[in-house]
DRENLO-279262 format. One line per field, with one value per residue: residue number from 1; residue in three letters; x, y, z of N, C-alpha, C, O, CB in turn. Coordinates in Angstrom, 2 decimals. Glycine has a CB too. Layout:
<nodes>
guke <- [NUM | ...]
voza <- [ala | ...]
n.east <- [X | ...]
n.north <- [Y | ...]
n.up <- [Z | ...]
ca.east <- [X | ...]
ca.north <- [Y | ...]
ca.up <- [Z | ...]
c.east <- [X | ...]
c.north <- [Y | ...]
c.up <- [Z | ...]
o.east <- [X | ...]
o.north <- [Y | ...]
o.up <- [Z | ...]
cb.east <- [X | ...]
cb.north <- [Y | ...]
cb.up <- [Z | ...]
</nodes>
This chain:
<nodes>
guke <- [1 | 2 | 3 | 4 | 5 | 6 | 7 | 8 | 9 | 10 | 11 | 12 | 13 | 14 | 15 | 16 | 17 | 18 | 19 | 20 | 21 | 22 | 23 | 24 | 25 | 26 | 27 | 28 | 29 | 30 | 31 | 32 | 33 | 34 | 35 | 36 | 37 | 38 | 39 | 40 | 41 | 42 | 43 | 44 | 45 | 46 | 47 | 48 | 49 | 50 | 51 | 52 | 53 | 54 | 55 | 56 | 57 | 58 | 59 | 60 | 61 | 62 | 63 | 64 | 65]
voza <- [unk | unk | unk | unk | unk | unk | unk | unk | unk | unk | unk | unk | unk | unk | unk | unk | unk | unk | unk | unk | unk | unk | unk | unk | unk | unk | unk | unk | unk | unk | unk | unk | unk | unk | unk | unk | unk | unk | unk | unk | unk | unk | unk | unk | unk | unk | unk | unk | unk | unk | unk | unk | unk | unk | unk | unk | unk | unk | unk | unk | unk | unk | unk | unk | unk]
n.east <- [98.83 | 94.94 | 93.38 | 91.01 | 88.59 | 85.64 | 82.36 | 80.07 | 77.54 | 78.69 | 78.85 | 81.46 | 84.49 | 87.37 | 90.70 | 91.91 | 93.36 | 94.11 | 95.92 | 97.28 | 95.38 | 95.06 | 97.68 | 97.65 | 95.06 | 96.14 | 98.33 | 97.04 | 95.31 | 97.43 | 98.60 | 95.70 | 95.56 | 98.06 | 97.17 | 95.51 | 97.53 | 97.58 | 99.33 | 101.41 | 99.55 | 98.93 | 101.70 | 103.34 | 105.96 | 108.71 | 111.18 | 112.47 | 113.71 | 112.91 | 110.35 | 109.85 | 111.12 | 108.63 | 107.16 | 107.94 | 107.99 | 104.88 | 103.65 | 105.34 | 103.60 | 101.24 | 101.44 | 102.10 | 99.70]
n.north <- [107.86 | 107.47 | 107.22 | 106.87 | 105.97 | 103.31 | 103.53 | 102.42 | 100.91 | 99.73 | 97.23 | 96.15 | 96.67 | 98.89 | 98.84 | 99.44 | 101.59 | 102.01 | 103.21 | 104.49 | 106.60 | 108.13 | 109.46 | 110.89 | 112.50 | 113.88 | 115.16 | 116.94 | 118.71 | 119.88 | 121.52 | 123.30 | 124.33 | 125.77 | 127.58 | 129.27 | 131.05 | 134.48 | 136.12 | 133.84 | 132.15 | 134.13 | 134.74 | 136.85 | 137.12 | 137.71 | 136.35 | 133.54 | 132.24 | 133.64 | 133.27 | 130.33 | 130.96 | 132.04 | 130.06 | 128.09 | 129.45 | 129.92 | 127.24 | 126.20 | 127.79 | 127.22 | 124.50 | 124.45 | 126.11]
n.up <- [104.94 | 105.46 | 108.52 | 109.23 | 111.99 | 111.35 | 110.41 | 112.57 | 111.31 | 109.11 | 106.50 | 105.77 | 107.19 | 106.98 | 107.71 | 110.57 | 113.24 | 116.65 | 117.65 | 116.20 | 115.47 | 117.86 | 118.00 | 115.33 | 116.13 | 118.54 | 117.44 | 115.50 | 117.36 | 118.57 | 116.29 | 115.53 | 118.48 | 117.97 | 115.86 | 117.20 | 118.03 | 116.88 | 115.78 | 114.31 | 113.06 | 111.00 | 109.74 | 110.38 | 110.43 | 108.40 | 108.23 | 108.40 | 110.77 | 112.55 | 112.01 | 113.54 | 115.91 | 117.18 | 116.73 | 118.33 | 120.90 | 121.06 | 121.06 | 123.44 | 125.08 | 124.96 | 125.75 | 128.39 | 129.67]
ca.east <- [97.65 | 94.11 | 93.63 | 89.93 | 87.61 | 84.99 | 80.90 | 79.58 | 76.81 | 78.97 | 79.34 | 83.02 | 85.03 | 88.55 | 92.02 | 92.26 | 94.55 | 93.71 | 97.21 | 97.88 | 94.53 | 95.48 | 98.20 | 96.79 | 94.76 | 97.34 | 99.00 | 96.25 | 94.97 | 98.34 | 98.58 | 94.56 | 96.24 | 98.89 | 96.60 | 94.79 | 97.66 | 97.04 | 101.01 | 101.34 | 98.51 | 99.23 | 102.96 | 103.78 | 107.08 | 109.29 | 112.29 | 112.07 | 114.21 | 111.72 | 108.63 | 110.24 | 111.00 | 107.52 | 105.95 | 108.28 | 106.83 | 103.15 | 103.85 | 105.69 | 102.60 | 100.44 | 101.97 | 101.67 | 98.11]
ca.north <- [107.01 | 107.87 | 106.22 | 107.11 | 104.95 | 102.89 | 103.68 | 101.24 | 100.20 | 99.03 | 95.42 | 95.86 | 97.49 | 98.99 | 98.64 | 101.16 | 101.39 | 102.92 | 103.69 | 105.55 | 107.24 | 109.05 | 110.65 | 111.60 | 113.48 | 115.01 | 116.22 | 117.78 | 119.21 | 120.92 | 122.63 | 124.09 | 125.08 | 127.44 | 128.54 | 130.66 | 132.29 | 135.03 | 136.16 | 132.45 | 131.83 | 134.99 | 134.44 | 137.84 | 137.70 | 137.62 | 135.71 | 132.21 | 132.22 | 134.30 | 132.40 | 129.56 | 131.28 | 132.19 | 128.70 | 127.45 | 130.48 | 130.05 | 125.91 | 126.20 | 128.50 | 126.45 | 123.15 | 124.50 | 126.11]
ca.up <- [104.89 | 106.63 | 109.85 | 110.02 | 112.21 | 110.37 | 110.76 | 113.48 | 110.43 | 108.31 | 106.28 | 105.34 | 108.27 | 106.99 | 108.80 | 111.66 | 114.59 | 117.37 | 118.43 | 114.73 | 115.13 | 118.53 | 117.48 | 114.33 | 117.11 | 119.38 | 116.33 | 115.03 | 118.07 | 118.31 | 115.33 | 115.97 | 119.24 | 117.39 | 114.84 | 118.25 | 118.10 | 115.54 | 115.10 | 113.97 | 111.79 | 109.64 | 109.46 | 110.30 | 110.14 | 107.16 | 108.55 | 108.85 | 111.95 | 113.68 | 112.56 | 114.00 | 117.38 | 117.33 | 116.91 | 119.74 | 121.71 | 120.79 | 121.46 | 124.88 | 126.27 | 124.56 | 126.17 | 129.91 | 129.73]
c.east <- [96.60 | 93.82 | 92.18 | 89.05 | 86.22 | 83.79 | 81.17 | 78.32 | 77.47 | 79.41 | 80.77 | 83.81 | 86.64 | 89.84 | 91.68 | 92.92 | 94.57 | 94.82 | 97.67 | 96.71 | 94.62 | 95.95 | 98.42 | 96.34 | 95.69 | 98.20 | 98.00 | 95.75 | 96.14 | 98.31 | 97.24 | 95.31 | 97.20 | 98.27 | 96.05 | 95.71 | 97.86 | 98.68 | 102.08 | 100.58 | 98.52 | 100.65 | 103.38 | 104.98 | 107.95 | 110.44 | 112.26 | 112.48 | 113.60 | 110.74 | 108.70 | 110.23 | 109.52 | 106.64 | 106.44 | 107.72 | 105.41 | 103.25 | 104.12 | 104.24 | 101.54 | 100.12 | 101.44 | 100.11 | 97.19]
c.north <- [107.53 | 107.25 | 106.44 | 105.70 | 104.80 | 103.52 | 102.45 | 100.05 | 99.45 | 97.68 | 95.47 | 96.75 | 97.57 | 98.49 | 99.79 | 101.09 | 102.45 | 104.20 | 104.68 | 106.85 | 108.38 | 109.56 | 111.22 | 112.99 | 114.59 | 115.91 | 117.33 | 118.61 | 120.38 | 121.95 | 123.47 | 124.79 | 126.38 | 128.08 | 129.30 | 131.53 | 133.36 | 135.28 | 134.81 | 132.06 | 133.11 | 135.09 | 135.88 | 138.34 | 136.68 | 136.88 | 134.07 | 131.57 | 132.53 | 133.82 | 131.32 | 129.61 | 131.51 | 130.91 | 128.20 | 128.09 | 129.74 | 128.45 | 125.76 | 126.71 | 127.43 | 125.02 | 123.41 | 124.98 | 124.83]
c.up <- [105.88 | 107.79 | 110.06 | 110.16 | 111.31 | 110.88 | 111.44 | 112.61 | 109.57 | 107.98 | 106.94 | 106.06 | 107.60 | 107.76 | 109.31 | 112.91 | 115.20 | 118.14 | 116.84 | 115.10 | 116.55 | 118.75 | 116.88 | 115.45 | 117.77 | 118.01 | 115.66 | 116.15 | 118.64 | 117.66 | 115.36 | 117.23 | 119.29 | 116.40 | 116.07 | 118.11 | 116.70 | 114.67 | 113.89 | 112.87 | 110.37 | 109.10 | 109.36 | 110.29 | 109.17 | 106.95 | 108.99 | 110.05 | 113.43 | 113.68 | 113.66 | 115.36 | 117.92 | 117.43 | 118.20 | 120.95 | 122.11 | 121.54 | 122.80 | 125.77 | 126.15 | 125.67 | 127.57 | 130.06 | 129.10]
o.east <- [96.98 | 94.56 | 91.89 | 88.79 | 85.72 | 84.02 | 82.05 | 78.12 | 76.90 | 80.10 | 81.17 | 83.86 | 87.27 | 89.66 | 91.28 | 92.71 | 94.86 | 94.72 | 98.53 | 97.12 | 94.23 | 95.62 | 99.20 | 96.95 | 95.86 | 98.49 | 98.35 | 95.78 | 95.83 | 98.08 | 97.54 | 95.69 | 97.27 | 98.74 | 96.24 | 95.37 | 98.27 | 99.09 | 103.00 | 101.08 | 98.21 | 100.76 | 103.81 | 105.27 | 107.95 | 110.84 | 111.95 | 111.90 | 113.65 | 110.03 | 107.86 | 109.66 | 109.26 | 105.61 | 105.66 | 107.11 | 105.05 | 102.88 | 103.26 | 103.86 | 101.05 | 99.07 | 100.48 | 99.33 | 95.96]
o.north <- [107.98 | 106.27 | 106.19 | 104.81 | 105.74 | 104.17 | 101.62 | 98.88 | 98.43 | 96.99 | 95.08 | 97.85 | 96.51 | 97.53 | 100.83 | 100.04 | 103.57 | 105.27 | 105.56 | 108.01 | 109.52 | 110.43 | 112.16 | 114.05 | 115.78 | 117.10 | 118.48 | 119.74 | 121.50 | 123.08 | 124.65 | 125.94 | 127.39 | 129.15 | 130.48 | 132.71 | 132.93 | 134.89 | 134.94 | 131.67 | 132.95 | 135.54 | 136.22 | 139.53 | 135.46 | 136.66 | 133.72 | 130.57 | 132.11 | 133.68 | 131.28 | 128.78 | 131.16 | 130.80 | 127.89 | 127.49 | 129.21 | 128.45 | 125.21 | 126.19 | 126.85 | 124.65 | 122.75 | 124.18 | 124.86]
o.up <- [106.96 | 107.75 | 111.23 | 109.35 | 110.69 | 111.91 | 111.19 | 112.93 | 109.17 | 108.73 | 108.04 | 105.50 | 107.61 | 108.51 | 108.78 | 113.52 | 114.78 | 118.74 | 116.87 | 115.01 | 116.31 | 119.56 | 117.09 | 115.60 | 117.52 | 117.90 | 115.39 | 115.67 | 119.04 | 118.09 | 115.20 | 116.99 | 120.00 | 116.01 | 115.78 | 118.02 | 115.63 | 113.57 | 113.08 | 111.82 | 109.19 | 107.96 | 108.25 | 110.17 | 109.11 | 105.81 | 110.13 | 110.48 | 114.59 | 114.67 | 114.56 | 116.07 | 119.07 | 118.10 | 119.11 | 121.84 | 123.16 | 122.72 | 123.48 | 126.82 | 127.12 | 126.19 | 128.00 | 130.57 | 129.17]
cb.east <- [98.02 | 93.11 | 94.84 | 89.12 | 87.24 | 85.03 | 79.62 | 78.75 | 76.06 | 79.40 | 79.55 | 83.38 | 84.83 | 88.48 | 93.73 | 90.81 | 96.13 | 92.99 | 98.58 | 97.51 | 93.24 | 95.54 | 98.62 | 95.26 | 94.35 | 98.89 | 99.62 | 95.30 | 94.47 | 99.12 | 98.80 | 93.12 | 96.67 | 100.43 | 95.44 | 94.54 | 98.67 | 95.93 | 101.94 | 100.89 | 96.71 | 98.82 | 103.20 | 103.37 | 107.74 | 109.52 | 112.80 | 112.39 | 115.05 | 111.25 | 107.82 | 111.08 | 111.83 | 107.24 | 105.97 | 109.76 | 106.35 | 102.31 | 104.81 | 107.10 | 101.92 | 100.99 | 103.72 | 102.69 | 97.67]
cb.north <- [105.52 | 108.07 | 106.70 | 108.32 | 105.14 | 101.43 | 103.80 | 102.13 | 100.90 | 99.51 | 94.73 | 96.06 | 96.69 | 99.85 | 98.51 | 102.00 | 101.12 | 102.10 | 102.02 | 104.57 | 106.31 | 109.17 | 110.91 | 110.42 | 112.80 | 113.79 | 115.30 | 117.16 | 118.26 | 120.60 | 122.05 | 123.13 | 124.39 | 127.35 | 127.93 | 130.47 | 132.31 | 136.75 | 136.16 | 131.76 | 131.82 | 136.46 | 133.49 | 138.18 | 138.09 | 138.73 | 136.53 | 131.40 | 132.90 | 135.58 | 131.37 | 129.41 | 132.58 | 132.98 | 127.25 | 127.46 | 131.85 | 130.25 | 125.34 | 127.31 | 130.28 | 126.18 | 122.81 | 125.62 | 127.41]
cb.up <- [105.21 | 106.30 | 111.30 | 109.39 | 113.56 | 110.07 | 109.56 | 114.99 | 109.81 | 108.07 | 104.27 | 103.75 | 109.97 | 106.98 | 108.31 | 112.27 | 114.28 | 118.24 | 119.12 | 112.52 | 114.77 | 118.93 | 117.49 | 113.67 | 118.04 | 120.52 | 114.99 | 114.31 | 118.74 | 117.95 | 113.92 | 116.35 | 119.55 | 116.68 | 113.54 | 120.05 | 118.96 | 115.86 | 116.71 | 114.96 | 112.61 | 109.85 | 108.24 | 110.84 | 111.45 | 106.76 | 109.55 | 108.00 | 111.74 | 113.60 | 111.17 | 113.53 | 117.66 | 116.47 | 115.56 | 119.97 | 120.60 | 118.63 | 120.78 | 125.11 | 125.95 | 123.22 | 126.00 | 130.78 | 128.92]
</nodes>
């Protein structure tokens, strides 16, 4: 379901929850985070074992910087 906040003009204001809609955010702001890295975003490797090690990679550095 979308969680997006309403316009401030509007009559008829949707449901929205602010607590759904911020980690909507953090999740998304993650995954932009591992698309920087490029090894990641092109899926350069062929093993699904290894992409895997690679997102935890890219994620961990990610996490502390």
């Amino acid at each position: 379901m979308p969680n997006i906040p309403p316009k401030a003009n509007r009559n008829w204001k949707n449901c929205f929850s602010p607590f759904l809609y911020r980690n909507r955010n953090a999740i998304e702001r993650m995954f932009c985070r591992l698309k920087d890295f490029r090894r990641v975003a092109t899926r350069y490797d062929r093993n699904a074992a290894n992409f895997l090690a690679a997102v935890c990679i890219a994620a961990t550095v990610s996490y502390w910087l």
